[in-house]
PDB file with one MODEL, atoms N, CA, C and O in Angstrom:
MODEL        1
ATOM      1  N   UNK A   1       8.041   8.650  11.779  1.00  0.00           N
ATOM      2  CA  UNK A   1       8.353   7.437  11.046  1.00  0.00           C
ATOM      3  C   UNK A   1       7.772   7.530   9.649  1.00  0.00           C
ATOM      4  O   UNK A   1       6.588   7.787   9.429  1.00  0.00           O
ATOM      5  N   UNK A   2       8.528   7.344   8.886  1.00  0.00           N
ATOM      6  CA  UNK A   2       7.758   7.125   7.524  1.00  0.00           C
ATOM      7  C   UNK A   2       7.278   5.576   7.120  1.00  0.00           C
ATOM      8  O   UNK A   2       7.852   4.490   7.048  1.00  0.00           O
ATOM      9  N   UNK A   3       6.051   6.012   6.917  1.00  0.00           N
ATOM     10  CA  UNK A   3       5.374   4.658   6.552  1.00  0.00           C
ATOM     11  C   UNK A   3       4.467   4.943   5.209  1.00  0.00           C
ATOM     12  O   UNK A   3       4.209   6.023   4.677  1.00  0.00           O
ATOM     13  N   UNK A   4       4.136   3.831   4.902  1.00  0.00           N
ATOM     14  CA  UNK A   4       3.435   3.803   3.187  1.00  0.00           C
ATOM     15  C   UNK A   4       2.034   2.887   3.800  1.00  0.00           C
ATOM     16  O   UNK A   4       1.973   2.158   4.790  1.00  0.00           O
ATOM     17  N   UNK A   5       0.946   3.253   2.767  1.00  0.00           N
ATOM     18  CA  UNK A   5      -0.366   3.131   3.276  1.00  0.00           C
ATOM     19  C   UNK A   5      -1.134   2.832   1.763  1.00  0.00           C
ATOM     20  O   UNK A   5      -0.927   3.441   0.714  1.00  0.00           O
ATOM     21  N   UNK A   6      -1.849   1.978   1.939  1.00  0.00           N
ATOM     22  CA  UNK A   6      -2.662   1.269   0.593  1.00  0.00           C
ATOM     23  C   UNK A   6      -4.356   2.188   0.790  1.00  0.00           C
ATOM     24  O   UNK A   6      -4.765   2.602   1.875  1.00  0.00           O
ATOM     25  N   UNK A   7      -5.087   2.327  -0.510  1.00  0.00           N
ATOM     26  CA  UNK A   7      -6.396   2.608  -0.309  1.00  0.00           C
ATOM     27  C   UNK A   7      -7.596   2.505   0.556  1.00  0.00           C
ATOM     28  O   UNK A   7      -8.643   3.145   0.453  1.00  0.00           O
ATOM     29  N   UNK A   8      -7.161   1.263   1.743  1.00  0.00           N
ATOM     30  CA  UNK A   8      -7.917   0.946   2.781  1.00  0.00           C
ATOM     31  C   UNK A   8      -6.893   1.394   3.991  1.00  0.00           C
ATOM     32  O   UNK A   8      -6.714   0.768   5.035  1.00  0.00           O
ATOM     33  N   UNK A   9      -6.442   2.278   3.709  1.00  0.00           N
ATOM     34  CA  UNK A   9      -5.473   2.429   4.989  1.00  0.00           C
ATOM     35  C   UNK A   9      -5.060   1.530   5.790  1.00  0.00           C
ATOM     36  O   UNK A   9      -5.065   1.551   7.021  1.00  0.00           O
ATOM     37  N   UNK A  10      -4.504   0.303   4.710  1.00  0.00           N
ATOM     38  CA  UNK A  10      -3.247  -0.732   5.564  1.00  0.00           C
ATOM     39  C   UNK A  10      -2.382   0.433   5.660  1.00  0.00           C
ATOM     40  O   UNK A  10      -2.563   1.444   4.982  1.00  0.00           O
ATOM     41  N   UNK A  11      -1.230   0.260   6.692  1.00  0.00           N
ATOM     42  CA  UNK A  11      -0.169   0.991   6.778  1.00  0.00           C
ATOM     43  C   UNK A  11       0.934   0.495   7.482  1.00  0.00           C
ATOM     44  O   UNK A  11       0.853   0.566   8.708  1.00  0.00           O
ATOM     45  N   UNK A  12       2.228  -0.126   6.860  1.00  0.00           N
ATOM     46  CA  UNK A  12       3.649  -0.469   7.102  1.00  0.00           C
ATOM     47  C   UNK A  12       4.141   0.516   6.979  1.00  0.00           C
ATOM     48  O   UNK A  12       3.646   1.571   6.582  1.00  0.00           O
ATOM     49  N   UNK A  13       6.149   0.084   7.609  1.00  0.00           N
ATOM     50  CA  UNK A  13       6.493   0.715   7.391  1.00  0.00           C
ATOM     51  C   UNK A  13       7.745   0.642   6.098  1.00  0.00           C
ATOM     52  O   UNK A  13       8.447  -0.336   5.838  1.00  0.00           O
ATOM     53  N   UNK A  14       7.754   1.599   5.612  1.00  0.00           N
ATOM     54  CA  UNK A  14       8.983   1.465   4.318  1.00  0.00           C
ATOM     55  C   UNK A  14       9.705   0.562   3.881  1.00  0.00           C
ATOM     56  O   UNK A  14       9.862   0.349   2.679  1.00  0.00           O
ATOM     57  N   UNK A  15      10.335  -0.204   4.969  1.00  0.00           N
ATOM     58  CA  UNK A  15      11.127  -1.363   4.197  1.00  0.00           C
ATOM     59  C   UNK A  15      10.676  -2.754   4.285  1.00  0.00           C
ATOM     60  O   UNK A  15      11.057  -3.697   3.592  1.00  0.00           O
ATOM     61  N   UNK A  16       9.857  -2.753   5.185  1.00  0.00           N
ATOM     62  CA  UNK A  16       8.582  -4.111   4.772  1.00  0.00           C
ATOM     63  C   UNK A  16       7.866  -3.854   3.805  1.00  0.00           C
ATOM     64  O   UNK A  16       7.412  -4.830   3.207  1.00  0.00           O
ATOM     65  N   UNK A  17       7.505  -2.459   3.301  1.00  0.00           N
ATOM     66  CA  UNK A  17       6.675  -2.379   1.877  1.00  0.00           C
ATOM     67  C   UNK A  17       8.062  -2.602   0.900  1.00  0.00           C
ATOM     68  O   UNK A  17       8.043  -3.669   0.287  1.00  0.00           O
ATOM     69  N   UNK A  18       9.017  -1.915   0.719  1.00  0.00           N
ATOM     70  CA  UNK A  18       9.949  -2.730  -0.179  1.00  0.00           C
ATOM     71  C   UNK A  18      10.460  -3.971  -0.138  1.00  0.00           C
ATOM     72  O   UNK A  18      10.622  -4.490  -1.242  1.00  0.00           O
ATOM     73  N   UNK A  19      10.844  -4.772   1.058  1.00  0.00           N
ATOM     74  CA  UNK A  19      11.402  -5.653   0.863  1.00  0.00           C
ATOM     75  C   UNK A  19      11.025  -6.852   1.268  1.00  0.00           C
ATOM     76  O   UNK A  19      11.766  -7.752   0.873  1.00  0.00           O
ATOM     77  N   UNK A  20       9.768  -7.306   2.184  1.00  0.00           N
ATOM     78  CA  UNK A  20       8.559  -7.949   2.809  1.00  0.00           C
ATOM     79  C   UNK A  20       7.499  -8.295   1.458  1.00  0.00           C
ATOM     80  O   UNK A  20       7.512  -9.311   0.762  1.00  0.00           O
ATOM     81  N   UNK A  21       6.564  -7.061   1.339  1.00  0.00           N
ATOM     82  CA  UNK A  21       5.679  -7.011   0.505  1.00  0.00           C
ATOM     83  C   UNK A  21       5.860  -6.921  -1.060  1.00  0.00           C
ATOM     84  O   UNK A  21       5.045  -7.238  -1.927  1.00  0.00           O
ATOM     85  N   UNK A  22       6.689  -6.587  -1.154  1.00  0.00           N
ATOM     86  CA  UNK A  22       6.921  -6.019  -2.485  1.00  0.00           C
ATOM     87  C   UNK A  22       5.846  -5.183  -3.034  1.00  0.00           C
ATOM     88  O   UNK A  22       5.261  -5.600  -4.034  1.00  0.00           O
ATOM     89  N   UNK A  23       5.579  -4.297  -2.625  1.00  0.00           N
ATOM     90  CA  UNK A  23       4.673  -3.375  -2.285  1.00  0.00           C
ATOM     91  C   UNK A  23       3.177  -3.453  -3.142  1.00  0.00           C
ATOM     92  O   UNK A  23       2.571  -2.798  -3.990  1.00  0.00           O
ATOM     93  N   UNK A  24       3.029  -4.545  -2.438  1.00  0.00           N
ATOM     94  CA  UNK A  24       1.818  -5.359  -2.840  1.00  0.00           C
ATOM     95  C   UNK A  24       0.724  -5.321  -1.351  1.00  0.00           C
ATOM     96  O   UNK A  24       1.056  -6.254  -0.621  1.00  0.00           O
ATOM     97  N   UNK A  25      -0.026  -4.802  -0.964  1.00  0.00           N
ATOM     98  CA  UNK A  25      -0.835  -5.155   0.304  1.00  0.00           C
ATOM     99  C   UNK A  25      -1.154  -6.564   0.223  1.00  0.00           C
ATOM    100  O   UNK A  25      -1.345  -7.300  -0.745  1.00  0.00           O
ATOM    101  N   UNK A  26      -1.171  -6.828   1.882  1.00  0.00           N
ATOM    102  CA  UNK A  26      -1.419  -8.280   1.996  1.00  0.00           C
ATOM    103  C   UNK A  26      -2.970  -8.385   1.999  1.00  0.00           C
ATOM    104  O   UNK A  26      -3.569  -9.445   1.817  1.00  0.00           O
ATOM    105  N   UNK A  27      -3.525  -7.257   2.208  1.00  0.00           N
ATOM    106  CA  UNK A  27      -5.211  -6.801   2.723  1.00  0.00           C
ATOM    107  C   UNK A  27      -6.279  -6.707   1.504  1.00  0.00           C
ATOM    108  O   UNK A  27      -7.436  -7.060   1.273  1.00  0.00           O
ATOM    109  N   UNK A  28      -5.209  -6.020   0.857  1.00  0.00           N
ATOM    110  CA  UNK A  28      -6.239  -6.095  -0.808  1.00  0.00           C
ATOM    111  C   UNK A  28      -5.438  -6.133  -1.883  1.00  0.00           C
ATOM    112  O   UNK A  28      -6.078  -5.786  -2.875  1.00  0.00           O
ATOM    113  N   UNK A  29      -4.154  -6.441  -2.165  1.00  0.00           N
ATOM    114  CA  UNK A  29      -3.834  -6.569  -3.366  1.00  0.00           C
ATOM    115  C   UNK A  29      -3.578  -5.259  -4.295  1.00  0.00           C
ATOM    116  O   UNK A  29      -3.591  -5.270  -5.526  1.00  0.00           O
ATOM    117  N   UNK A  30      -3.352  -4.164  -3.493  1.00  0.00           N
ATOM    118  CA  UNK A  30      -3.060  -2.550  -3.826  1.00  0.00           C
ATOM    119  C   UNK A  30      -2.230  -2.301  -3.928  1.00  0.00           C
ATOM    120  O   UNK A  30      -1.647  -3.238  -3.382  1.00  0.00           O
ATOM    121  N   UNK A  31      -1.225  -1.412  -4.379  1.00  0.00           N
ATOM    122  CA  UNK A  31      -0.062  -1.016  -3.759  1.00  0.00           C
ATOM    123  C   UNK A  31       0.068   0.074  -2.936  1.00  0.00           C
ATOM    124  O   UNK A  31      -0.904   0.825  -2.859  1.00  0.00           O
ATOM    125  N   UNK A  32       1.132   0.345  -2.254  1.00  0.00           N
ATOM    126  CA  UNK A  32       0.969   1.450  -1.615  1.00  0.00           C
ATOM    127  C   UNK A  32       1.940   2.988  -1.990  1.00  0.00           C
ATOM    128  O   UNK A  32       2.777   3.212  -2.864  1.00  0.00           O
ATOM    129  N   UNK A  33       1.345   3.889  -0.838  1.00  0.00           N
ATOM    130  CA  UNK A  33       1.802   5.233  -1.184  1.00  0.00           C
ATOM    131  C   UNK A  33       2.186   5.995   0.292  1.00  0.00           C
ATOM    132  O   UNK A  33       1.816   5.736   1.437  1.00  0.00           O
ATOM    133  N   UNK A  34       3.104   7.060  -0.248  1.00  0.00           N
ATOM    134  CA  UNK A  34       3.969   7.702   0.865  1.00  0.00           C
ATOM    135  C   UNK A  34       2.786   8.137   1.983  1.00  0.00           C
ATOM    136  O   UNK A  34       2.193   9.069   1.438  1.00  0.00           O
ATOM    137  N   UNK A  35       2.250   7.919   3.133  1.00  0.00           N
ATOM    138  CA  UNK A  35       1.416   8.499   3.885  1.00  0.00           C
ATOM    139  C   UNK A  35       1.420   9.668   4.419  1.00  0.00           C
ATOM    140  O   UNK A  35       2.351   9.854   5.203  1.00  0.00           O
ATOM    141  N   UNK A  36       0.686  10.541   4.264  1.00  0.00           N
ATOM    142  CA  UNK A  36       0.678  11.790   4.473  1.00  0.00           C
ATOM    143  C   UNK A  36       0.650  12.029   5.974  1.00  0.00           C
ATOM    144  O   UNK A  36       0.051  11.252   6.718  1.00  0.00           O
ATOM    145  N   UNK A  37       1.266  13.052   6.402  1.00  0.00           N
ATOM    146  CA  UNK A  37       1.160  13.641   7.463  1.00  0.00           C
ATOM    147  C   UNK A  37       0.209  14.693   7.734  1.00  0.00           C
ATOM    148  O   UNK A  37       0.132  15.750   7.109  1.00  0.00           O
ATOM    149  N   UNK A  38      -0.679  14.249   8.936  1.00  0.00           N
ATOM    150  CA  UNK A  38      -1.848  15.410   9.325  1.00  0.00           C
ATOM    151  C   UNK A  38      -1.214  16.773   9.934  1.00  0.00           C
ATOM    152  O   UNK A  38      -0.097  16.805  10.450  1.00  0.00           O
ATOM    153  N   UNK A  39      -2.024  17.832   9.816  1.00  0.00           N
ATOM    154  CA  UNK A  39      -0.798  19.089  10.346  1.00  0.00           C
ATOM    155  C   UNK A  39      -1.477  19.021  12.026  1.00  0.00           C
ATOM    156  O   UNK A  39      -2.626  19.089  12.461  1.00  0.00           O
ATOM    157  N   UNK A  40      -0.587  18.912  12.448  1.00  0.00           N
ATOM    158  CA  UNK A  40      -0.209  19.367  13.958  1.00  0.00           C
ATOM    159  C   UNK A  40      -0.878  20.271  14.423  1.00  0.00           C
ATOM    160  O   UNK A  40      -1.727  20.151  15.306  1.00  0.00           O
ATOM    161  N   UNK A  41      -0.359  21.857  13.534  1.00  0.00           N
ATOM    162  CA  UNK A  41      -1.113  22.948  13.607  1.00  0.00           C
ATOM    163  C   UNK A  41      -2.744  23.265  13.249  1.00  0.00           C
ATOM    164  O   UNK A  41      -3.285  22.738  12.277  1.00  0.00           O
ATOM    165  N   UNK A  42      -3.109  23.743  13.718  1.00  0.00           N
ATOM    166  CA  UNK A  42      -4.540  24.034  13.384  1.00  0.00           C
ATOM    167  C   UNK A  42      -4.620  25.716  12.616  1.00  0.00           C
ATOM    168  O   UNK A  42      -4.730  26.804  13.181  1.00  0.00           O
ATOM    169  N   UNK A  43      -4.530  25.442  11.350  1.00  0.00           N
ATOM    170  CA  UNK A  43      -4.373  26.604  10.336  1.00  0.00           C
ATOM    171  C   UNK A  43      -5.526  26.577   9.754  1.00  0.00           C
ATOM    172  O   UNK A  43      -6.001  27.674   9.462  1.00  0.00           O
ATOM    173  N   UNK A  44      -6.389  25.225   9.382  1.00  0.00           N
ATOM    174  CA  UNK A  44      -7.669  25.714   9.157  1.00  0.00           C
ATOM    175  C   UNK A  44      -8.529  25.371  10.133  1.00  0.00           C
ATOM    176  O   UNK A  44      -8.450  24.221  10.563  1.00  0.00           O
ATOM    177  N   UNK A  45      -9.714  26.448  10.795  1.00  0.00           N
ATOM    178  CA  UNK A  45     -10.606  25.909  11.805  1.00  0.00           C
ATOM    179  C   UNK A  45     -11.112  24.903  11.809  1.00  0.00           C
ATOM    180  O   UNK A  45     -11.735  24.447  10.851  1.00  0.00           O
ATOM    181  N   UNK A  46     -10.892  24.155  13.264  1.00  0.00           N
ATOM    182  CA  UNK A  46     -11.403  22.283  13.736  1.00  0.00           C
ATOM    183  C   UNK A  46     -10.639  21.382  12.348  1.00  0.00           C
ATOM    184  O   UNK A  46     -11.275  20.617  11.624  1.00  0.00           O
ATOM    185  N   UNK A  47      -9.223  21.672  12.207  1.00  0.00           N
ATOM    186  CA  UNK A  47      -8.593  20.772  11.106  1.00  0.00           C
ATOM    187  C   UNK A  47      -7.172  20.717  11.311  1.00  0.00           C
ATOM    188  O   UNK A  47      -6.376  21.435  10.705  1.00  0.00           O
ATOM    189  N   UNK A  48      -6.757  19.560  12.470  1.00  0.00           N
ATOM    190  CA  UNK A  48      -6.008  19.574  12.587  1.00  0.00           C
ATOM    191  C   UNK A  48      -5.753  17.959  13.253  1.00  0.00           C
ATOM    192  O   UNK A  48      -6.490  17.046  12.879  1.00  0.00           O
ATOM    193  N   UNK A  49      -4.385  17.648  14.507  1.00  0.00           N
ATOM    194  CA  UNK A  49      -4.262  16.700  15.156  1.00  0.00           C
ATOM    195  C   UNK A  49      -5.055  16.547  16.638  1.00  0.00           C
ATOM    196  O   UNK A  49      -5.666  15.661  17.236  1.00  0.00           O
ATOM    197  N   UNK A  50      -4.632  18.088  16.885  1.00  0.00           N
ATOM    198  CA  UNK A  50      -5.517  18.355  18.027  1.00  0.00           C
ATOM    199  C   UNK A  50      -6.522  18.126  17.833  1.00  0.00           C
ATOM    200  O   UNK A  50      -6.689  17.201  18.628  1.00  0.00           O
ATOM    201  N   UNK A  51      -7.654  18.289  17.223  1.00  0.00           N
ATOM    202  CA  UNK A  51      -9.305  17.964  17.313  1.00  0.00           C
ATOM    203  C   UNK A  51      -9.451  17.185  16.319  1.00  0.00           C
ATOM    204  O   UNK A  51     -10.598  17.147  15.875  1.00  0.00           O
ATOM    205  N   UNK A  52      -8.476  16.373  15.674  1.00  0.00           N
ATOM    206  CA  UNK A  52      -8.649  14.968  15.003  1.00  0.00           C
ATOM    207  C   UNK A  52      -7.815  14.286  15.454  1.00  0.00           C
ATOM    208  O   UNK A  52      -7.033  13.846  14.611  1.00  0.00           O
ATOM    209  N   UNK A  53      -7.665  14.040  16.312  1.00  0.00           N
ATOM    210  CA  UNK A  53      -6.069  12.649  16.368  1.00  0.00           C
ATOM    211  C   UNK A  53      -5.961  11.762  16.135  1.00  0.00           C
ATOM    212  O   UNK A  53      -6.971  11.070  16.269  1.00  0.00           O
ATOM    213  N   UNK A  54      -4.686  11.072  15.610  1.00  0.00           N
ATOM    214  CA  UNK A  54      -4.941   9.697  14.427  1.00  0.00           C
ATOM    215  C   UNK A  54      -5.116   8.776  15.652  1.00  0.00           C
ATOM    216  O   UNK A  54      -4.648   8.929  16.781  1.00  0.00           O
ATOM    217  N   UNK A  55      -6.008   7.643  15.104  1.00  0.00           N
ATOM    218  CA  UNK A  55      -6.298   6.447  16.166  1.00  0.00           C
ATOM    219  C   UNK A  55      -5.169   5.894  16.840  1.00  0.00           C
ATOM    220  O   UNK A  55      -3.980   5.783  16.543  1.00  0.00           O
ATOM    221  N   UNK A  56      -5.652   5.673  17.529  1.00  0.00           N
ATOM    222  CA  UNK A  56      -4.549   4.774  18.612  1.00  0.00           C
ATOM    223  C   UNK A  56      -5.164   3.306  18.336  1.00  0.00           C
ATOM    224  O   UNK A  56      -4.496   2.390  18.816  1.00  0.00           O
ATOM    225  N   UNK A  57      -6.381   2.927  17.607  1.00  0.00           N
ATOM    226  CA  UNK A  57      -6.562   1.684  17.175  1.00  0.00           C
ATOM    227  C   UNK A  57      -5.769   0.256  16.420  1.00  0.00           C
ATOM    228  O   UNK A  57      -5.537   0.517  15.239  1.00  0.00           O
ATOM    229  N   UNK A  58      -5.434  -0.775  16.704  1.00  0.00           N
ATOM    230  CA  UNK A  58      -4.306  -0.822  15.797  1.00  0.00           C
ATOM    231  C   UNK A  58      -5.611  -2.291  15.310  1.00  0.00           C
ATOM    232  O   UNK A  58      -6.704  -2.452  15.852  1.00  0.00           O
ATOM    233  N   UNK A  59      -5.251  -2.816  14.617  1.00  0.00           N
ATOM    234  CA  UNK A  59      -5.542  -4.260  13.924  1.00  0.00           C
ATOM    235  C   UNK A  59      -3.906  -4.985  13.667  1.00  0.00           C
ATOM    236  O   UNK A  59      -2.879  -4.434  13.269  1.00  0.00           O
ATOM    237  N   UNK A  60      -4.074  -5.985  13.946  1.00  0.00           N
ATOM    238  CA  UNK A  60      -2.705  -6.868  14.394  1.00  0.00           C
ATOM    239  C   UNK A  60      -3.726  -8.248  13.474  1.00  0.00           C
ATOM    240  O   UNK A  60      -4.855  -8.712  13.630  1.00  0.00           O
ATOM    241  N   UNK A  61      -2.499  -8.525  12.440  1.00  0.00           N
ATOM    242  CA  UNK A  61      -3.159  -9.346  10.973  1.00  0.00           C
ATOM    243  C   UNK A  61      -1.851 -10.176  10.699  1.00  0.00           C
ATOM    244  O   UNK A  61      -1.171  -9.809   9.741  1.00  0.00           O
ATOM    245  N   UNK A  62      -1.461 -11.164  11.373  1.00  0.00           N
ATOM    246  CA  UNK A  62      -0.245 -11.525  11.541  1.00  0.00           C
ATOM    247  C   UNK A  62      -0.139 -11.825   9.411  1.00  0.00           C
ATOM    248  O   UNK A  62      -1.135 -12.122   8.751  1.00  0.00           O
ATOM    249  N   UNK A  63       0.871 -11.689   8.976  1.00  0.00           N
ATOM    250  CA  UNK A  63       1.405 -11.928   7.636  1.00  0.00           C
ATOM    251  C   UNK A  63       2.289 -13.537   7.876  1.00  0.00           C
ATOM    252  O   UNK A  63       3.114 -13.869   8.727  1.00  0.00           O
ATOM    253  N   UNK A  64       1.667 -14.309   6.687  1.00  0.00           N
ATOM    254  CA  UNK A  64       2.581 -15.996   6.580  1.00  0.00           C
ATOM    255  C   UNK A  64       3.670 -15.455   5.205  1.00  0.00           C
ATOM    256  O   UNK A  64       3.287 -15.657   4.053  1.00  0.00           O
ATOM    257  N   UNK A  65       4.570 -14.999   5.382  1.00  0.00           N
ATOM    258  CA  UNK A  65       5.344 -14.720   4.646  1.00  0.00           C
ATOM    259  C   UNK A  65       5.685 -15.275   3.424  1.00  0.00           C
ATOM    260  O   UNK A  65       6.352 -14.571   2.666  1.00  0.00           O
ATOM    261  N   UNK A  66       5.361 -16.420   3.062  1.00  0.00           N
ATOM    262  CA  UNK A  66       5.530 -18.029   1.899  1.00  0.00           C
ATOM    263  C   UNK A  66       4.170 -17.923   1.233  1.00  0.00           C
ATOM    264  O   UNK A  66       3.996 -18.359   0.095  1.00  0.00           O
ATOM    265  N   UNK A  67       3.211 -17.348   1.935  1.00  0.00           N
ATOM    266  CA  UNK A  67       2.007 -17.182   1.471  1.00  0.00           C
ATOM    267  C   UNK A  67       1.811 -15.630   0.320  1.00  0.00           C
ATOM    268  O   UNK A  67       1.680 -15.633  -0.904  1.00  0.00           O
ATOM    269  N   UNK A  68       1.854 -14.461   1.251  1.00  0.00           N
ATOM    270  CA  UNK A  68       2.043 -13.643   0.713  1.00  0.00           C
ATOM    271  C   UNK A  68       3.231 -13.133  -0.529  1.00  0.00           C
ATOM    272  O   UNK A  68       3.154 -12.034  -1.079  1.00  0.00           O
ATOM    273  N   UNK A  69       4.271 -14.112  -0.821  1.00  0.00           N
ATOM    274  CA  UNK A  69       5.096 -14.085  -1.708  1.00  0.00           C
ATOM    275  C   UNK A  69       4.864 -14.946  -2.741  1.00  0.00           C
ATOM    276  O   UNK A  69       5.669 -15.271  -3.614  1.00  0.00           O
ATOM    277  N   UNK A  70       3.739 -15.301  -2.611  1.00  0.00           N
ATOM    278  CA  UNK A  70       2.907 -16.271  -3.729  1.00  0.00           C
ATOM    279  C   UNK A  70       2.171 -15.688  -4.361  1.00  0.00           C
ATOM    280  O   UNK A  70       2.036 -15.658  -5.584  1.00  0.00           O
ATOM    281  N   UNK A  71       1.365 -14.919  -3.164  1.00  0.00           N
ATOM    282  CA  UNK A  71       0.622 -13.959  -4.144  1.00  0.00           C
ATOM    283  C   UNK A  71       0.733 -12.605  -4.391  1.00  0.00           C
ATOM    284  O   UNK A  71      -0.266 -12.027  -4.819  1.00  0.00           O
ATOM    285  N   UNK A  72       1.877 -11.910  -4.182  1.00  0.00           N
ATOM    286  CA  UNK A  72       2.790 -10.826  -4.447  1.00  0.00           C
ATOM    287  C   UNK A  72       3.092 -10.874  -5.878  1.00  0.00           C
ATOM    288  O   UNK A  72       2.754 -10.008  -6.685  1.00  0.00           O
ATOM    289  N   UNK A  73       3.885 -12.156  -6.200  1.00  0.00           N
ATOM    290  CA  UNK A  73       4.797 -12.930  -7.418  1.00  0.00           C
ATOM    291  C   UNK A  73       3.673 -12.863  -8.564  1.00  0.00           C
ATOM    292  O   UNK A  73       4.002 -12.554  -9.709  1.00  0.00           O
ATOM    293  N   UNK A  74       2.396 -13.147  -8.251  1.00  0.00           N
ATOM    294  CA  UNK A  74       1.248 -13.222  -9.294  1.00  0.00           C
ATOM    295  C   UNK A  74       1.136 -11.822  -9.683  1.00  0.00           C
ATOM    296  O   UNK A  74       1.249 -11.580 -10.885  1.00  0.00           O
ATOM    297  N   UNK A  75       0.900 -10.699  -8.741  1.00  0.00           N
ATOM    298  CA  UNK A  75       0.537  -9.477  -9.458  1.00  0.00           C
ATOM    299  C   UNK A  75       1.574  -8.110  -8.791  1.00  0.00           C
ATOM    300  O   UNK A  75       1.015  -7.061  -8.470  1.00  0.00           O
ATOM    301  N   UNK A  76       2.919  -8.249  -8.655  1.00  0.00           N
ATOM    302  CA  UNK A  76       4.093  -7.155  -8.396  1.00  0.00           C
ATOM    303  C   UNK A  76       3.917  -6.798  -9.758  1.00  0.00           C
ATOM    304  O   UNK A  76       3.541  -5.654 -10.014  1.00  0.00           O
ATOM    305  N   UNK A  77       4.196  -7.842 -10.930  1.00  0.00           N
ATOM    306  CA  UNK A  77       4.630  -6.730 -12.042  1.00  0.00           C
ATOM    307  C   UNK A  77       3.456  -5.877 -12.587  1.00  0.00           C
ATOM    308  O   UNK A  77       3.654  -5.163 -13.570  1.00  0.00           O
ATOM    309  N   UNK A  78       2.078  -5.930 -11.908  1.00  0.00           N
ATOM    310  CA  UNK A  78       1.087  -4.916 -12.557  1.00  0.00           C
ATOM    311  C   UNK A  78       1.543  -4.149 -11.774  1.00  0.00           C
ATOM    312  O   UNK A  78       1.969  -4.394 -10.645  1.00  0.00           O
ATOM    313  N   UNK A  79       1.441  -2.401 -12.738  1.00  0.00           N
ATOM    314  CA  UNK A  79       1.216  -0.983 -11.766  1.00  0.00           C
ATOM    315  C   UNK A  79       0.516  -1.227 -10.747  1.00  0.00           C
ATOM    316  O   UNK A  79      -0.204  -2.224 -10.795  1.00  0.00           O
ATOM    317  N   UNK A  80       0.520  -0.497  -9.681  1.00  0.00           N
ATOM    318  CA  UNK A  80      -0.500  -0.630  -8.641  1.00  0.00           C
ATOM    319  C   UNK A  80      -2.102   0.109  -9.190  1.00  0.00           C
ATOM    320  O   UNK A  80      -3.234   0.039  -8.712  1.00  0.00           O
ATOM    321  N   UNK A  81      -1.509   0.849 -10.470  1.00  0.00           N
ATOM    322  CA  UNK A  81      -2.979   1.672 -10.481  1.00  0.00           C
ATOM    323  C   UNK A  81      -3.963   0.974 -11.915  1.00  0.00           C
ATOM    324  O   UNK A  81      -4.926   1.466 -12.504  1.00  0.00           O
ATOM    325  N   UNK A  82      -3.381  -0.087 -12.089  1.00  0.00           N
ATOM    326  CA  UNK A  82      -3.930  -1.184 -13.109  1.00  0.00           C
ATOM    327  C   UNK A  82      -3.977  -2.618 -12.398  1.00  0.00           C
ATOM    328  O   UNK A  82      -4.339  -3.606 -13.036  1.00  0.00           O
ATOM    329  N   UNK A  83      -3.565  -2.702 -10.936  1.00  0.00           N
ATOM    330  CA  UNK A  83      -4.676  -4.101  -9.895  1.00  0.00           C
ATOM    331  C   UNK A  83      -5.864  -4.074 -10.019  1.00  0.00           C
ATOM    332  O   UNK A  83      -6.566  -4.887  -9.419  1.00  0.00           O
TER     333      UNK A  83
ENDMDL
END
């Protein structure tokens, strides 16, 4: 799945960051970026999925949609790298 991920590792997926968020985090006011994929393979020693695997942790942060488009609307038109 491709998903996009802010500096605190919020992480949606693609078209809630375009068309939900306006790729504004609801968490900090960041924008976000393409999330990288960890390699599977283990090409460099103890660096991989196998002996790191991404959490199965989730945080569930329900979004008020009327809310967050209030404060989206205040700061979408800054770059994300001038928030």
């Amino acid at each position: 799945m491709d998903a996009r991920i802010c500096s605190y590792e919020c992480t949606f997926c693609v078209s809630c960051v375009e068309n939900i968020l306006l790729n504004v985090c609801p968490n900090c006011g960041g924008g976000f970026e393409r999330r990288p994929v960890r390699p599977a393979t283990e090409r460099v020693k103890g660096v991989s999925l196998k002996v790191h695997p991404a959490t199965t942790d989730k945080t569930f942060k329900p979004l008020v949609t009327e809310q967050h488009a209030e404060f989206a609307n205040t700061i979408k038109s800054i770059p994300p790298h001038k928030r």
